[in-house]
N, C-alpha and C positions, 0 to 999 in steps of 0.2 A: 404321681407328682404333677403339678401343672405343668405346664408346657411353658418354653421357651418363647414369650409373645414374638422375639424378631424369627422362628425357624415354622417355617421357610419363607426367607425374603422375598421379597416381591421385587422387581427388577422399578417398579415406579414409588416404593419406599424411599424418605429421605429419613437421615439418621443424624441427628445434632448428637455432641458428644461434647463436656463442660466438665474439667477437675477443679474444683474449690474455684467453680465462676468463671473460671479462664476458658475458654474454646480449645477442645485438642482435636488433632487430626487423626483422621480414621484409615489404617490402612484398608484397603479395596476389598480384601479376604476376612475383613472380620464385619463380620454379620449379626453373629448371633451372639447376646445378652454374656453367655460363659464367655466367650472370644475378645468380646468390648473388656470384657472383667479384666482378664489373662491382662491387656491392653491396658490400662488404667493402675494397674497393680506395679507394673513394669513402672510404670514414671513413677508413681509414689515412691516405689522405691531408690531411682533415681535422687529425689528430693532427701531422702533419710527420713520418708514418713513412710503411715499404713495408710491404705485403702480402708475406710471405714465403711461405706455403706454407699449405696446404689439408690437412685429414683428414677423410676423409668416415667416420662410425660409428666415429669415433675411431681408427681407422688406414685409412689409405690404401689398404689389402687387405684389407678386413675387410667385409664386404654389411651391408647396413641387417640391422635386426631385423622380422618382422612382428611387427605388434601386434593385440593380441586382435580388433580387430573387422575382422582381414582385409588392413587394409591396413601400410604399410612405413613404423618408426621412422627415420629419418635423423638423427641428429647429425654438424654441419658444422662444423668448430672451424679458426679464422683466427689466424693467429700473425704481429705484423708485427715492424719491424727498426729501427732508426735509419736516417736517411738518410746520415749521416756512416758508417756500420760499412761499410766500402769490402768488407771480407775475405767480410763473411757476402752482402755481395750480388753481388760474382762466384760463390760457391758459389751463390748460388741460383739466378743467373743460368745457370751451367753447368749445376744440375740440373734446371730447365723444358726448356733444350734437349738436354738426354738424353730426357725425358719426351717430348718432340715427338717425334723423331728414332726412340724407341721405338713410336710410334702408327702415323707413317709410315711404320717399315717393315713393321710388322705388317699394316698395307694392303696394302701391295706383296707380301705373299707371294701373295694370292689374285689382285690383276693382274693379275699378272706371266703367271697360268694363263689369262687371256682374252685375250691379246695375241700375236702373234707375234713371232717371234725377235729381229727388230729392233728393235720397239716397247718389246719387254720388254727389253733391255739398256740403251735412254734410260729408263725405268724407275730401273734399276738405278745407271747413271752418275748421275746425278741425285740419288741416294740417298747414293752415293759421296763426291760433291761435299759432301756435308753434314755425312758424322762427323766432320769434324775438326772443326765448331764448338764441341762442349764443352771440348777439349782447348787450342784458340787460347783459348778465355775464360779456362779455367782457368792459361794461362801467364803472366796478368798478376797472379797471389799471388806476391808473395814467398817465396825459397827456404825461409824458416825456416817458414813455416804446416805444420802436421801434420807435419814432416819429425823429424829425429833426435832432438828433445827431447820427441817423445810416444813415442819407441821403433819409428818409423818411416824406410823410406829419406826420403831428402830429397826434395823436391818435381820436382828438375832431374831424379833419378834414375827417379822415379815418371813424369815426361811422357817418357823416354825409352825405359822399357818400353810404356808407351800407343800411341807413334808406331811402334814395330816388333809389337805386336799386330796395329793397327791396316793396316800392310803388309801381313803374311800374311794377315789376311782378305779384303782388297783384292785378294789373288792370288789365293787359293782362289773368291772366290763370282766372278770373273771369268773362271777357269778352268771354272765350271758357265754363265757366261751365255752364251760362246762356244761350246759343245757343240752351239748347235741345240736342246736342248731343255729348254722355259720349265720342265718342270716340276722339273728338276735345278737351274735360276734357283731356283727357290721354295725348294725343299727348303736350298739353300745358304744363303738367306738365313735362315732357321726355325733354321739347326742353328749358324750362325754368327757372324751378325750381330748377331741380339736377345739370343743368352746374351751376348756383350759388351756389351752397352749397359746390360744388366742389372748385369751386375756392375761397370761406370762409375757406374752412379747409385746404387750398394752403398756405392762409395768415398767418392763424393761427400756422401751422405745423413751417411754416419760421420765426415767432416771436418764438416758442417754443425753435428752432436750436439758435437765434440771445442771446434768455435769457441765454442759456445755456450755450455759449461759453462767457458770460459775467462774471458767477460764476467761470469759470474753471481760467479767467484771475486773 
C-alpha cells in the first residue's frame, strides 16, 4: 500500500487542515492522514453531512512543500456532501473502492515475489474477487447520470465496456499466474491491472466534478 505521507511526523512539520474552505482545528494527537480522516468525518457528521474526499497539498498527487526551517508544509482540505445526494455518494463510494482496490494491488505486486506459485495465485484470486466492487456500486446510478446529455455513452453502455475490460484482464493476468512463475504474476498485475483501476477512478473522479457542477447550477 503507499504509505501514509504524514507517518512519521516530524516534530518541524506544520499541518493546515480546511472542511469545505473553513480552517478546522487539529487536535495535538492527530498526525497521521487516517486520524485527520477519523477527525473531519466526526464534524461532517456533526453538520448532517458526509466526508466526501480528501486533498492532501491541495491535490491528491501533489507532496507537501518543505518549509524554510526544514521541515514539511501539509495542507489537508475536507469536502463533505449532503446525506440526501444518493448520486454523488455512490460516486464516492465507487471511488474509495477503486482507491483501496488500487493500494491492494500495488501490494500484491511485491508478494506475489515472496510467495510460491500457489500462494501467489490465492493472492491474486482474491484480488480478482474484488474488482468488480466499483463497477457493482456504480450500477445502482441511474441510466441518465453522465450518459448522452453530457455528450457521453450512456451509463448501461459505459458498465458494459467496464465488464468486458474487466474479462480480458481476468484472462491475461490469469494466463501469467498459471505459468509457474510469480514473477510474470507481478509483472501482469503492474502492466494491467493498476493502469485499469487507474483509469476507473479517472472516470469516476470526472463524473464526481460533472455531478458537482450540476448541483452548484
Amino acid at each position: 500500500m503507499h504509505p501514509d505521507p504524514l507517518l512519521p511526523p516530524s516534530p518541524l512539520d506544520r499541518i493546515e487542515v480546511w472542511l469545505d474552505g473553513v480552517p478546522v482545528g487539529l487536535p495535538a494527537d492527530r498526525r497521521s492522514l487516517q486520524g485527520i480522516r477519523c477527525h473531519l468525518e466526526a464534524i461532517a457528521f456533526e453538520q448532517q453531512r458526509f466526508l466526501g474526499s480528501i486533498r492532501v497539498a491541495g491535490c491528491s498527487t501533489v507532496p507537501p512543500r518543505t518549509s524554510h526551517n526544514g521541515g514539511r508544509d501539509f495542507q489537508i482540505q475536507g469536502f463533505t456532501m449532503e446525506l440526501g445526494n444518493r448520486t454523488m455518494l455512490i460516486l464516492m463510494t465507487a471511488l474509495e473502492q477503486t482507491t483501496k482496490l488500487t493500494n491492494r494491488v500495488n501490494g500484491a505486486i511485491s508478494e506475489v515475489l515472496i510467495n510460491d506459485g500457489p500462494l501467489a495465485r490465492e493472492i491474486w484470486w482474491s484480488l480478482a474477487n474484488a474488482l468488480r466492487e466499483p463497477i457493482l456500486t456504480l450500477s445502482l446510478l441511474p441510466d441518465n447520470v453522465c450518459g448522452p446529455n453530457h455528450g457521453q455513452a450512456s451509463f448501461t453502455q459505459l458498465r458494459k465496456w467496464q465488464l468486458e475490460q474487466l474479462a480480458a484482464i481476468i484472462r491475461d493476468v490469469e494466463a501469467a499466474a498459471n505459468c509457474g512463475d510469480v514473477s510474470r504474476l507481478s509483472d501482469a498485475l503492474a502492466q494491467h491491472v493498476v493502469p485499469w483501476l487507474e483509469s476507473q477512478r479517472e472516470v469516476i473522479q470526472l463524473w464526481i466534478e460533472t455531478a458537482g457542477l450540476e448541483l452548484q447550477s
